[in-house]
N, C-alpha and C positions, 0 to 999 in steps of 0.2 A: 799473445792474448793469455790474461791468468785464468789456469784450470779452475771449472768451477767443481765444488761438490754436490751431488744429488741432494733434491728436498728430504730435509730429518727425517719426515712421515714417511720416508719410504721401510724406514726398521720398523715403523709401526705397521705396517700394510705384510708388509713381510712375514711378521709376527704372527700375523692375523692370519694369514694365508697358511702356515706352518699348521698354528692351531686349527684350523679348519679342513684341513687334511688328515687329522689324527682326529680328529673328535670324536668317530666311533670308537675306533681300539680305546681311547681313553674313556669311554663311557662304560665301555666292557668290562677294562679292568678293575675299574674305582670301584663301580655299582653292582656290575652282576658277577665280579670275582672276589672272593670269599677263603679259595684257598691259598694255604702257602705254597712254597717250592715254587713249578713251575710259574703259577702264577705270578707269585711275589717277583720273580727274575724279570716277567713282560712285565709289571710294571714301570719298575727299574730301568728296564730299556729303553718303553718310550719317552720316560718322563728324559734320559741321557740325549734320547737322539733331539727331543726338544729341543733342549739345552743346546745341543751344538748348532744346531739352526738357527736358533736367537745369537748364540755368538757369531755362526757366520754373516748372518744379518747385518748384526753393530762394524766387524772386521769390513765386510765388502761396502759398505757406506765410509768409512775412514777411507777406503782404499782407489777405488770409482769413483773416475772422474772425468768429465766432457768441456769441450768448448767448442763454438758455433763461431766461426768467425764471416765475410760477406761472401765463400764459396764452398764451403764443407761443415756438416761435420766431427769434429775428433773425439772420439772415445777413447778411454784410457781403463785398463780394468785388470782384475787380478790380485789376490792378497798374496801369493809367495810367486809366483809365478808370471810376470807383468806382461799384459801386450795390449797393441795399440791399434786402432781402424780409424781411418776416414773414409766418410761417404758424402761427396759433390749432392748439392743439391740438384743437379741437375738429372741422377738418377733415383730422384721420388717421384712415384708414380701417381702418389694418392696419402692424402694425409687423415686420420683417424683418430677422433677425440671422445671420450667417453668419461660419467663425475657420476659416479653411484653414490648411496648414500651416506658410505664414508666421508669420501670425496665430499662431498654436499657439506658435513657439517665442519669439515676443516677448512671449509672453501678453499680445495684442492682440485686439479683435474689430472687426467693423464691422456696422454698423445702417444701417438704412433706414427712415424713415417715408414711409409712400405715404399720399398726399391725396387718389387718386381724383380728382381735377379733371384741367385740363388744364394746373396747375401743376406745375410737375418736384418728384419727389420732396426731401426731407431724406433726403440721402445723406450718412453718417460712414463713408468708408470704411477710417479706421485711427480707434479709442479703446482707451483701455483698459474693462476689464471694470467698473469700478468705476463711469467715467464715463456707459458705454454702457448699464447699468442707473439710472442717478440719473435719465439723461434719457427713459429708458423709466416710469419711476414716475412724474415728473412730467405725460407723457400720461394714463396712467390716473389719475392722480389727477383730475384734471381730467374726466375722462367720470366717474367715483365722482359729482364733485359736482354734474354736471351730471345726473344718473342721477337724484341726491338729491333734488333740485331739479324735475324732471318728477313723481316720484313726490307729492311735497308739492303740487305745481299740479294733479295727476290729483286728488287726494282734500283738497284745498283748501275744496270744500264742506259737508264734513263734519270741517272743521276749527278750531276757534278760535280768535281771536287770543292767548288768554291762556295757551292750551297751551303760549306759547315755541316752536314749532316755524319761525313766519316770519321767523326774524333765522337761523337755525342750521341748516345741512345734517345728513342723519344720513349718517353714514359706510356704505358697505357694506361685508360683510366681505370680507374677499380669503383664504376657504377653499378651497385649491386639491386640487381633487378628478382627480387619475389615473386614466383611464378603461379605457387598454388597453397594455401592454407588450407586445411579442414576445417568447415564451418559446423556447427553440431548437429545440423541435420544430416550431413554428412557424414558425421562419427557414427550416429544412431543406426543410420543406415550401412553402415561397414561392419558394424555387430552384430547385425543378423547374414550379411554375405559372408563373414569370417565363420560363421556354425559355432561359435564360442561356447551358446549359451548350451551347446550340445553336451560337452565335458561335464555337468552337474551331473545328470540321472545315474552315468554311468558309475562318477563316483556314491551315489548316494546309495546304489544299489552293493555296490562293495562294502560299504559301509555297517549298509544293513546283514550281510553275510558275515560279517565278525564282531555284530551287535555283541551277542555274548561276551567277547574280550574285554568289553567296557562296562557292559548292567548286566543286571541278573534278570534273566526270562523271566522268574518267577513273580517279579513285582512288575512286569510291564502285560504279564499275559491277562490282567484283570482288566486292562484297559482296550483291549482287543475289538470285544463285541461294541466300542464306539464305530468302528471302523464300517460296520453293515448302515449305520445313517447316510442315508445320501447326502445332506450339506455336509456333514464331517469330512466325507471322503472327497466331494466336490471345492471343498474348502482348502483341504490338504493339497490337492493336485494344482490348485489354483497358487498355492503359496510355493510349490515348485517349480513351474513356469516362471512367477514371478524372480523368485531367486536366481531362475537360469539366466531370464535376461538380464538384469541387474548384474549379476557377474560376469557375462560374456561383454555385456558396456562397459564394465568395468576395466577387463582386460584389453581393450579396444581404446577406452580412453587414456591409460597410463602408455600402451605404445606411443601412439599415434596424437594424443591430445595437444602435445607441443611440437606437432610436425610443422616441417616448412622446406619447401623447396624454391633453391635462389640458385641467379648465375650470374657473374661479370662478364668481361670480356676472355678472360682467360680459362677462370674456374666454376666447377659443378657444387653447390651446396647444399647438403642434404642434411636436415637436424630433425630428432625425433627422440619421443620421448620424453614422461613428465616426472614422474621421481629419477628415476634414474637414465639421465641422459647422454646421449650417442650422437655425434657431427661428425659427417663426411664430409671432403672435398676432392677432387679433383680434375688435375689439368683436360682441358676439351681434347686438347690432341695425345693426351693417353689412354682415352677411350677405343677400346677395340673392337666394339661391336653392340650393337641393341638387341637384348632380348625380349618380344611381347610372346608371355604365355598364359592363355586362356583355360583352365579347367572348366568342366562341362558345367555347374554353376557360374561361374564368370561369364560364360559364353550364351548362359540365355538370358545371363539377367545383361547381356552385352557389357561388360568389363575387363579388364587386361590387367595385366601387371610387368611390371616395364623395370626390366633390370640392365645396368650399366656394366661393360663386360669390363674389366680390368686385370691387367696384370699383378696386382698386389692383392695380398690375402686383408679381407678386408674387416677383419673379427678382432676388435684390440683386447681381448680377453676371454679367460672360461666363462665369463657372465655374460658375454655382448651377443648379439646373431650379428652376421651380414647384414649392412644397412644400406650397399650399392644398391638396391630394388627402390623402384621409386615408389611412392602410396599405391599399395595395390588394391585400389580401389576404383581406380578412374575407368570412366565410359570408356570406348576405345579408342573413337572421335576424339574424345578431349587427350589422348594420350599420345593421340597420333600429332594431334596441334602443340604440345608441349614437345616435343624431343623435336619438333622443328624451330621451337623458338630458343632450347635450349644449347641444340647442336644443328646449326644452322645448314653444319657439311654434308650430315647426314638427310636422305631421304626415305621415307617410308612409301610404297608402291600400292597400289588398290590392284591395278593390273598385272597379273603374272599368269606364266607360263604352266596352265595344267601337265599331267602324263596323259599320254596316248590310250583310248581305250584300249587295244591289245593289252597295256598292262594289268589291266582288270581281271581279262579272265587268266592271265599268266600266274596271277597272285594266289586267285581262286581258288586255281587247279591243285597250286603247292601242295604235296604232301605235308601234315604238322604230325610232328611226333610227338607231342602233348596229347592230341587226339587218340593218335593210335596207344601209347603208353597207356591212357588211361582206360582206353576201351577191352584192351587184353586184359586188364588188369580186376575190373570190371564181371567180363566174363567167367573168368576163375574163379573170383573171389566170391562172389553174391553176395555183398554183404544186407544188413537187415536195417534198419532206421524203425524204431519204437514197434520193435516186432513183426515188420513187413517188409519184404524180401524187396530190396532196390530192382527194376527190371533195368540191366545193362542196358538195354538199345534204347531204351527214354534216355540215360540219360547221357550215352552218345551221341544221339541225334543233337539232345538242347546243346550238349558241349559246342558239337559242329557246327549247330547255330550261331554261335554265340563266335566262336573261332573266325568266322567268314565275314559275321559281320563286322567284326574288329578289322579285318583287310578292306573291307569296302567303305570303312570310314576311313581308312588310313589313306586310300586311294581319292578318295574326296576332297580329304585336308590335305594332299600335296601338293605343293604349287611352289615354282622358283623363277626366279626372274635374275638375269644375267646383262645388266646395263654398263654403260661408257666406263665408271669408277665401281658402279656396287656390285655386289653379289647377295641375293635376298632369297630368302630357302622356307618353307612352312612343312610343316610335317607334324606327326598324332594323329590320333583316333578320338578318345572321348575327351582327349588334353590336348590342348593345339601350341606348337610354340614358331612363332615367325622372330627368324634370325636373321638381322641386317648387317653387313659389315662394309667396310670398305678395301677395295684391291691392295693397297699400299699398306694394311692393318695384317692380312695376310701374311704367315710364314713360309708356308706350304701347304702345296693340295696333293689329293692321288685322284687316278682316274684305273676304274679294274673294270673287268668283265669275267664270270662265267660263262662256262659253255653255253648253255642256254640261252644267257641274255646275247650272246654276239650271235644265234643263230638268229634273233629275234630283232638285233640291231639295237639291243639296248645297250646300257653302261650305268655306272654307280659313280659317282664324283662325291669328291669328300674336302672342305675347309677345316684348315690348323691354323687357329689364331692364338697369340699369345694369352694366358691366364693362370692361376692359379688352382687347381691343376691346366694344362694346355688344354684348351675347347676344341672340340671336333666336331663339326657335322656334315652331317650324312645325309644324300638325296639318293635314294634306288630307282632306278628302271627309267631312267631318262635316255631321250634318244641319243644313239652313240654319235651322230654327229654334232648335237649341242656339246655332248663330254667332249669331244675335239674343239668346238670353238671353245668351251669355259679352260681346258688349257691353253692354247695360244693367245686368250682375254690376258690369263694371270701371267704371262712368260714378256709381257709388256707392261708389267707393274712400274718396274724403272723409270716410266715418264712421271709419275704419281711420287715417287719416295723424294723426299726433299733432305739435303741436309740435316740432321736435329743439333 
């Protein structure tokens, strides 16, 4: 197959990138440097190192070069120095599209495929739309037939050779089913649960603290005494409220206003975003786990937020966030009925396994050296707050308050359930997060005890599932005989691991 060259716009994007990484030093030197010698030398330099970057730019586009043929693939790169990679489709884990408003007006996009290894991704950071989807099909086609292929090996024993089915994959279909839209009551309403509109005051009040930078006090201090009219001032407050919300919709709508969540048979599709847009995808069986976590907002106004664990770093640039989280905005309800409709393998549990009262007051008891640090520290110190001597033991005592209640929520919100394939774990205090995985997703566990906890018959069990960075979690003060059954549960994974 003839190597291809990268899209032109990439020297442009490159360019762009170069200059946008120098823009202060070069704002320094132009405008606020004045003298010779030193100065004049940084000039000099950056405008040189510029230079070299736009050459290396034009040189590494002459030189880089890729080709996709039906099972890898091949990059080629290097201007004195030449070397070569292929990467199998079949270790992408998750593919990552993003079209900011560069992107937008050259009707360009750029892609990422993540391998989950500790191979660097297949990064396209400029294609066109046309290309950027051929080499997105070409993936999936590929897990289709490899899909095809497991299925026929699963049920191979009950298959014949004359049936024709061992020379011939069967296609899957790719009926792509749309799960959940934001409808604009729903955006409206996700702008006040995001606190968006909160970020104005703050900045307005910063604002007003380096007013002087910008006017001169002297011609704004005659307008002062409007400020003592009650509509003035009522009027003014009213028009900041309004701006906060206005803006915090605003920020809510450009995320989220072109969200959509879709799934075929194979794959997860996640797209968001209205100027500058962000697509995820991927495969159901490289999902390694459901995250729902609730912060203490979410959890009264009852909403979750539901992230998809993966192997692959899933940010296709400095400008992008993570966009494996699904709308974190949904009821719980509605998010417990989506990730069933979405990952059918997986289950989410209402029923699980609290800890033992004894852990209650085991936790109670604990010495915190936060406490103590602060209370010695306290004692000695005396310090004063607007003139009046702090009394240590007030603000010990709230300390310890506040310490103990933080265990007695943490002891509330813990609950895990240890079923046939899952492992399903909750834990937090004023942040709740329930982790579902499945056995076979699983790398490795540990199982410890302190002295204490074994005098008490307790145990700590800990899941390692693959991600970027590796996911860990952690259950404390479970009875040590479930720690023994949840290892011998995971040491019988091997019925579950399938071929890939």
């Amino acid at each position: 197959m003839e190597k291809r060259r990268y899209h032109p716009a990439n020297m442009l994007f490159a360019i762009v990138k170069t200059v946008r990484g120098w823009i202060v030093p070069l704002i320094i030197v132009f405008f606020f440097n004045n003298a010779d010698g030193w100065g004049l030398y940084a000039k000099y330099g950056i405008l040189g190192i510029l230079l070299i970057s736009i050459i290396s730019s034009i040189l590494k586009w002459f030189t880089d070069k890729y080709t996709a043929d039906e099972r890898a693939f091949h990059l080629y790169s290097g201007i004195f120095s030449k070397s070569s990679r292929t990467v199998p489709y079949e270790k992408i884990q998750n593919v990552t599209k993003h079209t900011n408003l560069l992107h937008r007006l050259l009707r360009l996009t750029a892609i990422k495929f993540e391998t989950g290894s500790k191979e660097k991704a297949v990064d396209f950071q400029v294609l066109t739309k046309e290309e950027a989807s051929r080499l997105e099909q070409l993936t999936k086609g590929n897990v289709q037939e490899q899909a095809a292929i497991q299925e026929i090996e699963i049920s191979g024993d009950d298959v014949e050779e004359e049936d024709g089915v061992s020379e011939q994959t069967v296609p899957h279909t790719e009926k792509k089913i749309i799960h959940f839209k934001p409808t604009k009551k729903e955006l409206i309403r996700a702008s006040f649960t995001s606190l968006s509109f909160l970020l104005v005051p703050p900045l307005l009040i910063s604002f007003l603290l380096k007013f002087d930078i910008f006017f001169d006090w002297s011609e704004i201090r005659q307008y002062l005494p409007l400020l003592k009219v009650w509509w003035v001032t009522a009027f003014g407050l009213i028009g900041i409220i309004a701006v906060s919300l206005l803006i915090g919709m605003w920020r809510v709508v450009l995320k989220y206003g072109n969200y959509e969540l879709a799934s075929d048979d194979t794959h997860i599709y996640i797209q968001t975003g209205l100027l500058s847009e962000s697509a995820f995808s991927i495969r159901k069986n490289r999902v390694q786990g459901i995250e729902i976590t609730q912060p203490i907002l979410h959890r009264l106004l009852g909403l979750a937020k539901v992230k998809l664990i993966s192997t692959g770093s899933l940010d296709i640039s400095d400008e992008t966030e993570t966009i494996n989280s699904l709308y974190p905005y949904f009821p719980l309800k509605q998010a417990k009925i989506l990730i069933t409709e979405i990952l059918p393998e997986y289950e989410v549990q209402l029923s699980m396994e609290r800890l033992e009262q004894k852990v209650l007051l085991y936790r109670l008891l604990q010495p915190s050296i936060i406490w103590l640090g602060v209370t010695i520290t306290l004692y000695f110190w005396r310090p004063e707050l607007l003139g009046y001597e702090i009394k240590w033991w007030i603000v010990s005592i709230v300390l310890l308050i506040l310490i103990e209640g933080h265990r007695y929520l943490s002891f509330k919100h813990t609950s895990y359930l240890i079923s046939e394939k899952f492992f399903q774990i909750k834990t937090g205090a004023l942040t709740t997060t329930l982790f579902v995985t499945k056995r076979n997703k699983m790398i490795e566990i540990a199982r410890n005890q302190n002295p204490l906890q074994r005098w008490l018959k307790l145990a700590t069990i800990e899941s390692i599932n693959r991600a970027k960075p590796v996911l860990h979690n952690k259950i404390k003060d479970i009875p040590a005989s479930e720690a023994n059954r949840f290892y011998e549960w995971f040491h019988q994974r091997t019925k579950d691991v399938r071929r890939q």
